[in-house]
C-alpha positions in Angstrom: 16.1 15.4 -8.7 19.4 14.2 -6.8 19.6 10.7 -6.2 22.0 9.8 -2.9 25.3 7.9 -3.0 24.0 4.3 -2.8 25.7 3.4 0.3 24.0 6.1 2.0 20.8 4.9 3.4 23.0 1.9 4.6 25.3 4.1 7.3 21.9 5.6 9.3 21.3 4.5 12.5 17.2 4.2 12.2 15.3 1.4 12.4 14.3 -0.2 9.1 10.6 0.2 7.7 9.5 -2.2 4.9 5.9 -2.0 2.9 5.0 -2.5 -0.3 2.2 -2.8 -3.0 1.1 -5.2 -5.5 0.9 -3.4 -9.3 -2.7 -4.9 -9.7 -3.9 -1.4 -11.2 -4.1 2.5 -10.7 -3.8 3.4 -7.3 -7.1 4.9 -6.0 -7.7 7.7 -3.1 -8.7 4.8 -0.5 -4.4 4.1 -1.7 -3.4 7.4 -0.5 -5.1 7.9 3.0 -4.4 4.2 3.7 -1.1 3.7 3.0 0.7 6.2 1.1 -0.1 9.3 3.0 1.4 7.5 6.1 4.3 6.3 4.1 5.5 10.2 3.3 5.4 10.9 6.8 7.8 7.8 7.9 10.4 8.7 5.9 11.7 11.2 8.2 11.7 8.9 11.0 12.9 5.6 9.7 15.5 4.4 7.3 11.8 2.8 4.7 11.9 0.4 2.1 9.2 0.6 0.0 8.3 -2.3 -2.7 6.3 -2.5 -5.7 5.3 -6.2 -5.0 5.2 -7.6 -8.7 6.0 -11.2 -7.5 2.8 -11.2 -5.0 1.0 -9.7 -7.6 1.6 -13.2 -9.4 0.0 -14.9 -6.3 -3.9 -13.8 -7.7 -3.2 -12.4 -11.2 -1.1 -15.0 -12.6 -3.3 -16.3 -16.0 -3.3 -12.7 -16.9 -0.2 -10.5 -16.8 -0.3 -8.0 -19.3 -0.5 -5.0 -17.5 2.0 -5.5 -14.8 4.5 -3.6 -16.6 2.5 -0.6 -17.0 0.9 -0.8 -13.5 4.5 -1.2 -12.4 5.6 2.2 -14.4 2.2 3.9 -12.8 2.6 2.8 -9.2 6.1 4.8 -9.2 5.3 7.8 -10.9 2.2 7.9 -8.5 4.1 7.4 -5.9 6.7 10.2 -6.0 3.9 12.0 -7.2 2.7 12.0 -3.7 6.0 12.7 -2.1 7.9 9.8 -1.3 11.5 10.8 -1.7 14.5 8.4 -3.3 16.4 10.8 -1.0 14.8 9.5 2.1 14.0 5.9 0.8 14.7 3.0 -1.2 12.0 2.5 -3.9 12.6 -1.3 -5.6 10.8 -3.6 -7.7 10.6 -6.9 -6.0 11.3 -8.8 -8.8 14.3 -7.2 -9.4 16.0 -8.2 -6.1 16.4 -11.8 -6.5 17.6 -12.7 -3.3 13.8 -12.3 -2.2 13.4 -15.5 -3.8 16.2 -17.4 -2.4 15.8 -16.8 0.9 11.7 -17.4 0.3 13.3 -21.0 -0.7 15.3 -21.2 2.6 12.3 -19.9 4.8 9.8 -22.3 3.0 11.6 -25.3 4.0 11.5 -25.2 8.3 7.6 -23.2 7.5 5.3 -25.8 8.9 2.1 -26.6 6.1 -0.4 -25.7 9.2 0.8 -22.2 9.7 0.3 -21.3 6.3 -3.5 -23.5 6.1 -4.7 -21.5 8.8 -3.9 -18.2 7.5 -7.1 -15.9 8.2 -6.3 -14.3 4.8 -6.1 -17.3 2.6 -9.2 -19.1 4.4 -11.6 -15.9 3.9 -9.9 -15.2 0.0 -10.9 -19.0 -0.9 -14.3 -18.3 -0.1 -14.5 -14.5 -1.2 -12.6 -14.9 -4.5 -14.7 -17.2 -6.9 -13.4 -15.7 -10.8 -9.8 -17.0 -9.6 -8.3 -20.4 -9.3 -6.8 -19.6 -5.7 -5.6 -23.0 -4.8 -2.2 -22.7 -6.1 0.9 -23.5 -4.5 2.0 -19.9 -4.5 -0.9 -18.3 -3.1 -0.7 -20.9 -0.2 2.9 -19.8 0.4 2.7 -16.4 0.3 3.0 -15.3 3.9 6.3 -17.4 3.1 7.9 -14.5 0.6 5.8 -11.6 2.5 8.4 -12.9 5.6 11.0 -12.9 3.3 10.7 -9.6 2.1 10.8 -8.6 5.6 14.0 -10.4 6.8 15.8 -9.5 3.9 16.1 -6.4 4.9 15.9 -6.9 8.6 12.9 -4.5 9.2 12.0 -4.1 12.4 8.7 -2.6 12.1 6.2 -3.2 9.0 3.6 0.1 9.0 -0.1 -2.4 9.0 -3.9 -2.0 10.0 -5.2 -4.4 12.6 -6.7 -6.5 9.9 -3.1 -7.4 9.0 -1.6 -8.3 12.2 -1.7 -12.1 11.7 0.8 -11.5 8.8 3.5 -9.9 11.1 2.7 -12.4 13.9 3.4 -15.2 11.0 6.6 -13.7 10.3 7.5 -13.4 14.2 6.9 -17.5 14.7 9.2 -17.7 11.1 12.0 -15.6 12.7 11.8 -17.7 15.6 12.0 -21.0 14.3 14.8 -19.7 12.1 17.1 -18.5 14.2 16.6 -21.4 16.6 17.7 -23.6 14.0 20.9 -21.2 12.8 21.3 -18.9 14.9 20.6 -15.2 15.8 20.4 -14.2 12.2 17.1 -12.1 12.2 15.2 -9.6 14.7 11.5 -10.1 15.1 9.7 -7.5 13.2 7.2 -5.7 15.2 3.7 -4.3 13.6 3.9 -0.2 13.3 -0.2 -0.1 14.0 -2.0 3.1 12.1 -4.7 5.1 12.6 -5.9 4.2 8.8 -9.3 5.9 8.2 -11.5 4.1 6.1 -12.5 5.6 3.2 -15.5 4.0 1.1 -15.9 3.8 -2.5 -18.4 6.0 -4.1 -21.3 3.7 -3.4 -20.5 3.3 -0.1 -18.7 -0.2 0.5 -15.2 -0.5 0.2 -13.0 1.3 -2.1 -12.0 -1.3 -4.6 -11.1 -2.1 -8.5 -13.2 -5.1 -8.4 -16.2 -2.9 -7.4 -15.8 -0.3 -9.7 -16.7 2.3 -7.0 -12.8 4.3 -7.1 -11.9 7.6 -7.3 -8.3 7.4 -9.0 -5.3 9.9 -8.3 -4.8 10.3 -11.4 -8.4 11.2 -12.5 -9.0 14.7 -13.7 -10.6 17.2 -11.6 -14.1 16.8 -13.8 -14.1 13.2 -13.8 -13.9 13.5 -9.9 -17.0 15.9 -10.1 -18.5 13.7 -12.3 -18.1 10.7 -9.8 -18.7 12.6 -6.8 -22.1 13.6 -8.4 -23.0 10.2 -8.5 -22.4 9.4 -5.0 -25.0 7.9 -3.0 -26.6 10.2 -0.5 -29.5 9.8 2.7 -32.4 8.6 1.0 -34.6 9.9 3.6 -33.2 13.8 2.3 -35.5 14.4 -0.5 -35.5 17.7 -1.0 -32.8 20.5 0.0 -33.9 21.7 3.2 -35.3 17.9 4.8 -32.9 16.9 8.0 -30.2 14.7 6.9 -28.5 11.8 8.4 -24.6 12.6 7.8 -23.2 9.2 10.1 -24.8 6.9 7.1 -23.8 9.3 3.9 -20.8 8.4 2.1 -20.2 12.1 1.3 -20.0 13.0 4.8 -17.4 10.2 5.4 -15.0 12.2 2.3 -15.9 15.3 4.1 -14.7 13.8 7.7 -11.2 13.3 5.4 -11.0 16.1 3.8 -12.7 18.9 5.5 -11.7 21.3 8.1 -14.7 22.2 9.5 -16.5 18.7 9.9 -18.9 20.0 12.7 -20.1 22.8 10.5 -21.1 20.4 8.2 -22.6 17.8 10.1 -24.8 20.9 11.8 -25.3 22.3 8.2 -26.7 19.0 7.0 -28.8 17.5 10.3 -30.6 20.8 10.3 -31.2 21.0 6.8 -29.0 24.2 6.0 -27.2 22.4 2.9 -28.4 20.2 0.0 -26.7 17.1 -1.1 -26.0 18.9 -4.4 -24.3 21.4 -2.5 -22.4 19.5 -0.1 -21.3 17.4 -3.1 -20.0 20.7 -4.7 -17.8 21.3 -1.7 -16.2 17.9 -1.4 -15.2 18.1 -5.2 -13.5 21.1 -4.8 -11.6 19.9 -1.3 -10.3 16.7 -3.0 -9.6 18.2 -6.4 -7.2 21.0 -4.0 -5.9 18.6 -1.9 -4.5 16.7 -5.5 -2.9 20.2 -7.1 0.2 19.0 -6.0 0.3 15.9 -7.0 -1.1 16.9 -10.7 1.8 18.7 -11.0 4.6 16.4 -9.8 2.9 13.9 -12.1 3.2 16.0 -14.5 6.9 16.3 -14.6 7.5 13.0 -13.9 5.3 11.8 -17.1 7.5 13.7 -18.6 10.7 12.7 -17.9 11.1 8.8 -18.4 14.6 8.9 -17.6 14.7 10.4 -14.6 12.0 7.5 -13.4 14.4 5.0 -14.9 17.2 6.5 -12.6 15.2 6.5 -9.5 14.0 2.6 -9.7 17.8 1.6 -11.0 19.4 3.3 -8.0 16.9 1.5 -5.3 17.3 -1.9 -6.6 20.9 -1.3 -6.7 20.7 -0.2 -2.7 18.0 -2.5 -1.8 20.3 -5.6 -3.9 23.3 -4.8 -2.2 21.6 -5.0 1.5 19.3 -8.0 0.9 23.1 -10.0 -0.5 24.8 -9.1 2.5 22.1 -10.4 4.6 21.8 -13.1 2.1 25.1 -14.4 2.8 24.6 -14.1 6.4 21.8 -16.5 6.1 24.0 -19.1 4.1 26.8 -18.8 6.3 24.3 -19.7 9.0 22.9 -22.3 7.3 26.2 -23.8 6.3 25.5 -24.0 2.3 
């Protein structure tokens, strides 16, 4: 694979993208159609930064970081496994860009204690979250290096579901303040909202490690059938030819993902045309298509450590020579 002239991605005139992911573990199918899917497509439309968020991954999983590293090394193989392009964007590991931190330093001293108290996100994890010690310093400022990540690069739009907006509005009032204080230094990033289906986990609630419930990209075709199989189904369809309830079934909501001809199935299954065993059958073989490419591009990429090694070197070198310039802006600004 060619990897650009590092000064490339610098001379387009597209407006910047920035997103990342935390490395907490192996990125599951609920990944893919939520984020990743979407990120492939903006690469031809904006100049995208994309992050594997190591640092933030610190902000929960801090007393236990012994598979970062290897999360780290699986995120990007996954990741260009599913086609996003070094050609096209700038794939970094946070950590590895240090000027994140400084300017988290700079931003955390005008950041008000309220704005980051009333954080919808840190309010509802305090109470969700009870196996984690969540009252740390760092998770509290968070929002602080999420806005820095942002402003390093001068993104103007951050690809996020509506769940998320109160993140980008937090780094709007940020910018503001900032650049009243110093000057014109930063634009406001605006929210790049997405259609994001929701995709449940196997059991029906939300797609999550915690739960258990994932179906993993890198899972083999049988251990997909295998969890498929288990999937939970109408309870009221007992036997094969019984009406079934599709708008409740968590197979139906793959199939509404991954299937062409969703009314066919809907009709199949309300009129009792199709088993569950049956429409499980189906699903299995959609997915484990829809992943043939990506089996093979992993494949390659398993294979060839180097050439993974090359890709990450080259974006923290582009992404570290943007984030100093804009670096130096900010301490020219600040007049330090």
């Amino acid at each position: 694979m060619k990897i650009n002239n590092p000064n490339q991605s610098c001379n387009t005139k597209k407006e910047r993208v920035l997103s990342g992911m935390r490395p907490t573990g192996k990125l599951h199918l609920g990944n893919y159609i939520g984020a990743l899917q979407n990120w492939v497509k903006l690469q031809d439309e904006y100049q995208c930064f994309y992050m594997i968020a190591d640092w933030h991954a610190l902000t929960s999983e801090y007393s236990d970081t012994s598979l970062i590293l290897l999360n780290i090394n699986e995120m990007l193989i996954d990741w260009l496994s599913c086609g996003l392009n070094p050609e096209k964007s700038v794939l970094f590991i946070q950590s590895k860009v240090k000027q994140h931190a400084e300017l988290h330093l700079l931003l955390s001293m005008i950041t008000p204690l309220g704005w980051l108290e009333r954080c919808p996100t840190y309010k509802e994890q305090l109470q969700e979250i009870k196996d984690k010690d969540l009252k740390t310093y760092g998770f509290l400022g968070y929002p602080v290096l999420q806005a820095a990540d942002i402003l390093i690069y001068k993104a103007n739009k951050v690809p996020v579901g509506e769940d998320q907006l109160p993140h980008i509005e937090f780094t709007r009032e940020l910018t503001r303040r900032f650049n009243n204080f110093y000057g014109k230094i930063f634009p406001e990033p605006q929210a790049l909202l997405t259609n994001i289906p929701k995709l449940p986990g196997i059991d029906n609630r939300k797609m999550s490690k915690s739960y258990n419930n994932c179906i993993y990209l890198s899972d083999s075709s049988e251990i997909i059938e295998e969890k498929i199989n288990c999937m939970f189904t109408d309870p009221l369809k007992i036997r094969k030819n019984d009406p079934g309830h599709p708008e409740g079934c968590v197979v139906f909501a793959f199939h509404k993902i991954y299937s062409e001809n969703i009314d066919e199935i809907n009709s199949d299954c309300k009129k009792g045309n199709i088993g569950c065993v049956d429409c499980k059958k189906k699903l299995s073989q959609k997915i484990n298509v829809s992943l043939e490419n990506y089996r093979i591009k992993r494949e390659k990429f398993i294979k060839n450590k180097d050439l993974i090694q090359d890709i990450i070197s080259e974006g923290i070198k582009k992404a570290s020579e943007i984030a100093e310039k804009t670096l130096q802006e900010v301490r020219n600004s600040i007049k330090i």
